[in-house]
FISEDO-680747 format. One record per atom (N, C-alpha, C): residue in three letters; x negated, y, z. Coordinates in pm, whole numbers, padded with zeros to 5 digits, always signed. Atoms other than C-alpha are relative to their C-alpha. Layout:
N
alaXYZ;...
# end
This chain:
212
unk-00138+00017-00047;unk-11993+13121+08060;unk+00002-00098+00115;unk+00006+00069-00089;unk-11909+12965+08378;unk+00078-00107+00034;unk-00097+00128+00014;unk-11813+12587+08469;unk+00162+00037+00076;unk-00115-00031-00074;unk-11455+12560+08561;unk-00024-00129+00109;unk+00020+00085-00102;unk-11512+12324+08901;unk+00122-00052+00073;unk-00123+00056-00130;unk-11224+12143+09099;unk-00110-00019+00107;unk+00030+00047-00097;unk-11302+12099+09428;unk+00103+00004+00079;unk-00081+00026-00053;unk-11106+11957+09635;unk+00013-00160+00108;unk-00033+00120-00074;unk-11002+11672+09946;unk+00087-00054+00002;unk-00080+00079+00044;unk-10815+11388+09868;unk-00026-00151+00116;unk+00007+00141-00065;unk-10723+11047+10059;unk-00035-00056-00081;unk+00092+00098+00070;unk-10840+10775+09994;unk+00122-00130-00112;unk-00079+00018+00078;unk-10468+10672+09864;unk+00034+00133-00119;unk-00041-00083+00130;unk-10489+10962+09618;unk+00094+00148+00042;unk-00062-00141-00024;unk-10319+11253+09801;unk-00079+00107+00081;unk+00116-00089-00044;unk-10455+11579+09879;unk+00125+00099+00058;unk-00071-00068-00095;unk-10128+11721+10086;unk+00101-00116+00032;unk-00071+00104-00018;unk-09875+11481+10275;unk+00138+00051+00009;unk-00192+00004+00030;unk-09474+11425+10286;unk+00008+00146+00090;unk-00111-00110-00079;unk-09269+11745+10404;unk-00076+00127+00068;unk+00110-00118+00054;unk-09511+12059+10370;unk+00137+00128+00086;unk-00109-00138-00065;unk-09351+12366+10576;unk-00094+00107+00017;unk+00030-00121-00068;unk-09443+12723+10692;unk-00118-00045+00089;unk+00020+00040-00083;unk-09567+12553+11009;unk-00131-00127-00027;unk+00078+00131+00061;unk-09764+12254+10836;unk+00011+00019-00147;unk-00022-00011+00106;unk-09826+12370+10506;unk-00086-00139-00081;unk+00049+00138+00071;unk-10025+12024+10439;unk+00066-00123+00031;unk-00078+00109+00014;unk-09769+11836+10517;unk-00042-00104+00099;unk-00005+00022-00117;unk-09749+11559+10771;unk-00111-00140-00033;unk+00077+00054+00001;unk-10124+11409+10834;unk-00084+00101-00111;unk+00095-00063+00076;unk-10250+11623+10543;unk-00164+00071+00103;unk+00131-00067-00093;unk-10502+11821+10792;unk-00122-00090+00006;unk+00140+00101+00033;unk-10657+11478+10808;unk-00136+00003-00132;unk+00058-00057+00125;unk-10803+11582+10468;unk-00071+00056+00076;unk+00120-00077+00002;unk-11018+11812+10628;unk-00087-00026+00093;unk+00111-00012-00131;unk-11159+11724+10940;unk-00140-00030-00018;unk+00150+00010+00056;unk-11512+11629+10749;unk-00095+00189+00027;unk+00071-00084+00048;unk-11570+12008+10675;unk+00055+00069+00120;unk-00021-00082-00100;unk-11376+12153+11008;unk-00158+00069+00115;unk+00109-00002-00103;unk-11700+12072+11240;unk-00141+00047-00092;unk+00173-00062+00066;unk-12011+12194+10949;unk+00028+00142+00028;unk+00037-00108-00006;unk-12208+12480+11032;unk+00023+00122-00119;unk-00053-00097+00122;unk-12126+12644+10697;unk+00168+00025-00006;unk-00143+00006-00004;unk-11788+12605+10727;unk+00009+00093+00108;unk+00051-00082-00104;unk-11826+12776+11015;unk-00015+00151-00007;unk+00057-00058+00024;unk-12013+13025+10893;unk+00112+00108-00116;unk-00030+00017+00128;unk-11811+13054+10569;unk+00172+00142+00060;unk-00148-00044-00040;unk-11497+13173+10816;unk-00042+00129+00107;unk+00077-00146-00046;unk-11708+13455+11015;unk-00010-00022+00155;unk-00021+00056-00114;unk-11754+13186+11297;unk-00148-00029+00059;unk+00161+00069-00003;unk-12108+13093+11454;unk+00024-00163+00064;unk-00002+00158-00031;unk-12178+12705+11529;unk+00024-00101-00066;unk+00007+00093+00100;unk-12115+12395+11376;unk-00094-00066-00041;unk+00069+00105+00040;unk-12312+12115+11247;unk-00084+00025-00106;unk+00075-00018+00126;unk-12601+12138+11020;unk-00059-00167+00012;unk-00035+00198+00056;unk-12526+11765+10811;unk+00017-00005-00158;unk-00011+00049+00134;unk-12501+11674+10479;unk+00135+00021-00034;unk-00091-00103+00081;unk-12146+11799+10445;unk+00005+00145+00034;unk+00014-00144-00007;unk-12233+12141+10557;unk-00070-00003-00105;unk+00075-00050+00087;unk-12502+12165+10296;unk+00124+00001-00110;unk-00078+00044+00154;unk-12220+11994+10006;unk+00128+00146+00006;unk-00075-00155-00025;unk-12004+12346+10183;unk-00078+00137-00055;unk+00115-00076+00000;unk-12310+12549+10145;unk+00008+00029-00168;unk-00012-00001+00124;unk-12347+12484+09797;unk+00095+00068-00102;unk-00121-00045+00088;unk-11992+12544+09653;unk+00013+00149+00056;unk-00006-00108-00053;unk-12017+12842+09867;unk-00076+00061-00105;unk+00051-00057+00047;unk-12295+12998+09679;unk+00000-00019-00118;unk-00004-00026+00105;unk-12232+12871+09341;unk+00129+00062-00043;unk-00132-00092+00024;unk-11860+13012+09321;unk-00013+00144-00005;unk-00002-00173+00034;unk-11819+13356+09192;unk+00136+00073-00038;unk-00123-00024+00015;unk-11470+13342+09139;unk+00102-00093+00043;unk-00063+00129+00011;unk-11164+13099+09206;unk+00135+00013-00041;unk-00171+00033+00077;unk-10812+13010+09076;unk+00072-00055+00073;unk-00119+00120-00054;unk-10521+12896+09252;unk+00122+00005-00004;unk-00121+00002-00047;unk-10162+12830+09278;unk+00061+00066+00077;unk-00117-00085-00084;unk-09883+13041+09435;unk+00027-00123+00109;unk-00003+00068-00163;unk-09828+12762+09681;unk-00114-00002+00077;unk+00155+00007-00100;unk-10170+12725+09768;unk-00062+00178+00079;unk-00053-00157-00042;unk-10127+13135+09803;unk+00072+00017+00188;unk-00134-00033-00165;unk-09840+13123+10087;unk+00060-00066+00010;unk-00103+00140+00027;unk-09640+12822+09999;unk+00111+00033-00043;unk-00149-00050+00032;unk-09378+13028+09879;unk+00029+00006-00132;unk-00039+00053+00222;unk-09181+13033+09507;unk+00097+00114+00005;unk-00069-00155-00016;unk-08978+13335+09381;unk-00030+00056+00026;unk-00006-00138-00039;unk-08954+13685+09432;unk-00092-00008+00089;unk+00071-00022-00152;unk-09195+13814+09632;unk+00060+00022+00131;unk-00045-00019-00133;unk-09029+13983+09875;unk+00139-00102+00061;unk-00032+00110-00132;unk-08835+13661+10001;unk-00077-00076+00028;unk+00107+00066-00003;unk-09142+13525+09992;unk-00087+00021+00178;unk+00037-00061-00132;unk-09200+13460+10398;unk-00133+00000+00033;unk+00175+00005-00025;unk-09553+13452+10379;unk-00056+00075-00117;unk+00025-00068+00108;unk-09631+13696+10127;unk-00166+00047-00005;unk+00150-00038-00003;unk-09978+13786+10254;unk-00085-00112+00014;unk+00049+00072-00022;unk-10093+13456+10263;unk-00035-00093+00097;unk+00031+00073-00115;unk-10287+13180+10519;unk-00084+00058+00075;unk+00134+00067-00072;unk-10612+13300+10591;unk-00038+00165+00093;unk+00035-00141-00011;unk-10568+13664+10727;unk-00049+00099-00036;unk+00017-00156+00048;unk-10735+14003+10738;unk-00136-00045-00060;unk+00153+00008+00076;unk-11103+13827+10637;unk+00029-00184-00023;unk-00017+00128+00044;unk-10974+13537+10390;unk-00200-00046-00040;unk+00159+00002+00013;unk-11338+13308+10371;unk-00044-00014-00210;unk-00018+00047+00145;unk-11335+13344+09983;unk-00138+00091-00054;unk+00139-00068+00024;unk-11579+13653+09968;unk+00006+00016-00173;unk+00084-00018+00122;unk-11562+13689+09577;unk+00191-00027-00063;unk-00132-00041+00027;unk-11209+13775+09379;unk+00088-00169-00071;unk-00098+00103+00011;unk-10940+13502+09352;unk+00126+00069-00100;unk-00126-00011+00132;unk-10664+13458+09059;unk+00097-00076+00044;unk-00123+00125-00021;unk-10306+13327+09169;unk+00079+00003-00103;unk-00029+00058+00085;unk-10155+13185+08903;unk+00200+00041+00091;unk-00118-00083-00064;unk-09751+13313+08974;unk+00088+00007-00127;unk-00093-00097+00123;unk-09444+13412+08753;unk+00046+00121+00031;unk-00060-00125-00089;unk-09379+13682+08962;unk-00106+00118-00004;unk+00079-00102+00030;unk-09590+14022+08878;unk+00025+00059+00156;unk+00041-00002-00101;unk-09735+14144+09179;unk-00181+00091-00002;unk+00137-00089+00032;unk-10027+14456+09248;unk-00071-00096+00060;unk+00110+00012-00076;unk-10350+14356+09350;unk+00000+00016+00142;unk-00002-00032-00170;unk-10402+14250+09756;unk-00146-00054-00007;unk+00152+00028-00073;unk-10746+14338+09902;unk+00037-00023+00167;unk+00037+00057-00160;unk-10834+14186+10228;unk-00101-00053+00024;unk+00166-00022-00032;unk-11172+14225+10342;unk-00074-00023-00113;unk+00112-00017+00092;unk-11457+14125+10099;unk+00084-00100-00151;unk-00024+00080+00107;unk-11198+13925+09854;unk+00143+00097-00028;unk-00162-00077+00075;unk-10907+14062+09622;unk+00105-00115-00083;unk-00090+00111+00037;unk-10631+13853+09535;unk+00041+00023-00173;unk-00086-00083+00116;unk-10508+13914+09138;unk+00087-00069-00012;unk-00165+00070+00047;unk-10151+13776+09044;unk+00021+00003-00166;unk+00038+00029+00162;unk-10182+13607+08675;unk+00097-00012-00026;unk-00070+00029+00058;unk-09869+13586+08521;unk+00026-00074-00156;unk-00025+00036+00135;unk-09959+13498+08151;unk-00060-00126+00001;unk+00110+00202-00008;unk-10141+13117+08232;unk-00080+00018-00002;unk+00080+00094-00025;unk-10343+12917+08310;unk-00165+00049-00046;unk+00139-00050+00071;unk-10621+13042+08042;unk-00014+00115-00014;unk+00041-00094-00052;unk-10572+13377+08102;unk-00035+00005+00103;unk+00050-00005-00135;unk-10635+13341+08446;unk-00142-00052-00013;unk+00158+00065-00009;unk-10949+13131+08356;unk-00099+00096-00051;unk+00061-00113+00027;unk-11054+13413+08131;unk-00071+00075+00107;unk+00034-00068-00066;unk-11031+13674+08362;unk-00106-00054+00130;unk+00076+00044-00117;unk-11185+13457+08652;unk-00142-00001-00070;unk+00130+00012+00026;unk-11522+13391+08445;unk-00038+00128-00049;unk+00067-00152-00009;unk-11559+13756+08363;unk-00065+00068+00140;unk-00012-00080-00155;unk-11493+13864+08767;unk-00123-00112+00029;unk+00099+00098-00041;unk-11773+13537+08806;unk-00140+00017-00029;unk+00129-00084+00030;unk-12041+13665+08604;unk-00080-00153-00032;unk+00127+00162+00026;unk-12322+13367+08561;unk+00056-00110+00142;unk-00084+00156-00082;unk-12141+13149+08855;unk+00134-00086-00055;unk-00090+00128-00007;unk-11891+12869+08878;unk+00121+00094+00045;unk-00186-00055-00066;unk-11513+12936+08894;unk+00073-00102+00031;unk-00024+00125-00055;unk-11362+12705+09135;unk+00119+00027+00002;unk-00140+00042+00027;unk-11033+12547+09080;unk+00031-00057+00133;unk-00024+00043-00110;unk-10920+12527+09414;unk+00146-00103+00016;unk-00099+00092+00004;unk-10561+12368+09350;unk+00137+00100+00000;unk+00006+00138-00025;unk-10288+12255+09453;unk+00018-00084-00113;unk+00034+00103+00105;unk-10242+11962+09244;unk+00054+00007-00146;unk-00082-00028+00103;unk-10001+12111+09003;unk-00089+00099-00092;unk+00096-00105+00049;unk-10235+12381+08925;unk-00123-00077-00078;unk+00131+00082+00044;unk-10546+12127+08858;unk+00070-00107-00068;unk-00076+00080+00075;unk-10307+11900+08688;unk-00032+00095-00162;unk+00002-00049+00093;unk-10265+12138+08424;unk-00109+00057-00062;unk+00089-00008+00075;unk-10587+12235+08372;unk-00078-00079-00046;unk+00059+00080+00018;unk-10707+11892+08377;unk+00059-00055-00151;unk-00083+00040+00101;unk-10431+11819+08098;unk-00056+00087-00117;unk-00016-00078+00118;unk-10530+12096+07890;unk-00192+00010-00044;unk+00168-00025+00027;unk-10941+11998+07868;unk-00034+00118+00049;unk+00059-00121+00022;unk-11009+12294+08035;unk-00134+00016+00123;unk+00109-00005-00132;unk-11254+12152+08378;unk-00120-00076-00043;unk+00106+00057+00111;unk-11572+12090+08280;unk-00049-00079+00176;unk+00044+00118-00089;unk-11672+11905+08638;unk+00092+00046+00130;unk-00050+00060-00172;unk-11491+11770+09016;unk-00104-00029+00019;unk+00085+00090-00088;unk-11616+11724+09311;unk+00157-00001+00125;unk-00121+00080-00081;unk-11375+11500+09489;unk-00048-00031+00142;unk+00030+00010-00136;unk-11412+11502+09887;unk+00091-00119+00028;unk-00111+00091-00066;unk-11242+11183+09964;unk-00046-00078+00158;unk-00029+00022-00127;unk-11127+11112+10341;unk+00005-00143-00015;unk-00025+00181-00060;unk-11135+10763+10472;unk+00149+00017+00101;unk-00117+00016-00032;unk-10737+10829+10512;unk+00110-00029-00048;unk-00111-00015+00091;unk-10438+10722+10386;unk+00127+00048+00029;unk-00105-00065-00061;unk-10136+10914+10391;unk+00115-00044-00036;unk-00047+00040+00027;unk-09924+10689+10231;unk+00143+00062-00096;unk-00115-00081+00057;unk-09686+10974+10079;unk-00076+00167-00025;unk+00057-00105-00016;unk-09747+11328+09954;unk+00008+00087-00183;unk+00064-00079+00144;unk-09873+11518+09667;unk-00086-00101-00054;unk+00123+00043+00066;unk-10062+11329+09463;unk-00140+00080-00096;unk+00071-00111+00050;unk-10358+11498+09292;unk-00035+00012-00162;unk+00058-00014+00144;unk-10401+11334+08952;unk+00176-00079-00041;unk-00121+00053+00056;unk-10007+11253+08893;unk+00047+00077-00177;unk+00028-00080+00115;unk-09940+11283+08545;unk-00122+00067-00115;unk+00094-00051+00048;unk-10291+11288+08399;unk-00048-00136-00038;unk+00009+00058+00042;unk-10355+11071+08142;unk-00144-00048-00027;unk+00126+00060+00029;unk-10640+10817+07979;unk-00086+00096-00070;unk+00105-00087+00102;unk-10759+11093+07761;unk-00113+00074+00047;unk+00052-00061-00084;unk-10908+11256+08069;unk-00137-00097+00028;unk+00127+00103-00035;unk-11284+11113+08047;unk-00116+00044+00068;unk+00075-00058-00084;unk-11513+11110+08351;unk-00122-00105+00016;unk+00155+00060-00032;unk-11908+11040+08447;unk-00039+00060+00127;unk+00082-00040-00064;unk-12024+11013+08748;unk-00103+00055+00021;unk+00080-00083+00011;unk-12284+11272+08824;unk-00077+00021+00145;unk+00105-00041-00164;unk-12342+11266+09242;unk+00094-00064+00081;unk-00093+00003-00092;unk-12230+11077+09513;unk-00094-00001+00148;unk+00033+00009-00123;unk-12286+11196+09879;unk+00063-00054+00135;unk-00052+00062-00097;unk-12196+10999+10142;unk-00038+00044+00152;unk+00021-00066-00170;unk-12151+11101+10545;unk+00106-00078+00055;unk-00053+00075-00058;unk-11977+10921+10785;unk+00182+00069+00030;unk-00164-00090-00012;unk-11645+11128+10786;unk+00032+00046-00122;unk-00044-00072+00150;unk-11624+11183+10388;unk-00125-00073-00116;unk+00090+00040+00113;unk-11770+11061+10049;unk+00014+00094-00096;unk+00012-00041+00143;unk-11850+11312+09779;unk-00001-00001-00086;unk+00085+00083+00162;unk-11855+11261+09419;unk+00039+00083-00127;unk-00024-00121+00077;unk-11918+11490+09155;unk+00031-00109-00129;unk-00027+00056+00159;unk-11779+11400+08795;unk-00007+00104-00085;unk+00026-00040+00130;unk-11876+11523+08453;unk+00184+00006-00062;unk-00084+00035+00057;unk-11577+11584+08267;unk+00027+00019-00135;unk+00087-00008+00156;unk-11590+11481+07881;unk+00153+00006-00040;
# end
């Protein structure tokens, strides 16, 4: 059976999207800062059907989650940013276009029933019954890999609440955004973690945790 993985970039005050999130800026204002570690690696790069980029120690930590993922999970905002009905839903097909870099079938988590959307080598499914059905189905569609809990925080909130991630790996930015989403709001002492890896690069610190 396969680990359930967060991964995910977070400031270094604890948020992993900033104040006032739109269409236009769906990370909210400074969020982007979150990523600029993994914008410039060669896998990243690679990952999006791009050539170039940096071969560094966070391309490889890209590299990695790349090839151990076999499935992933996420949130209806992290979807399109949208809530309700589909069809007022102004982004209904999503962020990442006609070749999203996912490569391997994704579960959005939704109350809203919704067919199956293929787009290029990944298929979207729309989970309506929770959280652990969705996890189900994702480690079947995963096979002997990792099913990565991509977010956003509401989504990894609840699975963190319900014992269900067996390890993070926390990308934290040397930024603070002073407002935002937070990522572990609402997630209590019961939640017990062991460090397991930390990689450090001059634009990001890695750090994998065990989660008991």
């Amino acid at each position: 059976m396969g680990k359930l993985t967060l991964d995910i970039s977070m400031s270094l005050d604890g948020f992993v999207a900033g104040p006032d999130p739109s269409l236009d800026d769906p990370l909210g204002k400074g969020g982007d800062d979150l990523h600029q570690w993994a914008y410039g690696a060669a896998s990243w790069h690679e990952s999006h059907g791009r050539s170039g980029g940096e071969a560094n120690a966070d391309s490889d930590v890209i590299a990695e989650r790349v090839e151990s993922a076999g499935a992933t999970i996420m949130g209806r905002r992290m979807f399109s940013g949208g809530e309700g009905p589909w069809q007022e839903d102004p982004n209904p097909d999503a962020w990442w276009g006609d070749e999203p870099p996912f490569g391997h079938p994704v579960f959005v988590l939704t109350h809203h029933e919704r067919d199956p959307l293929e787009k290029g080598a990944t298929t979207f499914t729309f989970v309506t019954d929770g959280i652990e059905s969705a996890l189900d189905r994702a480690r079947a569609a995963a096979g002997d890999k990792e099913v990565a809990l991509a977010g956003g925080a509401d989504v990894a909130q609840q699975y963190l609440r319900a014992g269900l991630v067996d390890e993070m790996q926390i990308h934290i930015a040397p930024v603070f955004l002073g407002g935002g989403v937070r990522l572990f709001e609402g997630v209590g002492p019961d939640v017990r973690l062991e460090v397991t890896r930390v990689i450090e690069s001059p634009a990001v610190t890695h750090v994998r945790y065990r989660v008991g």
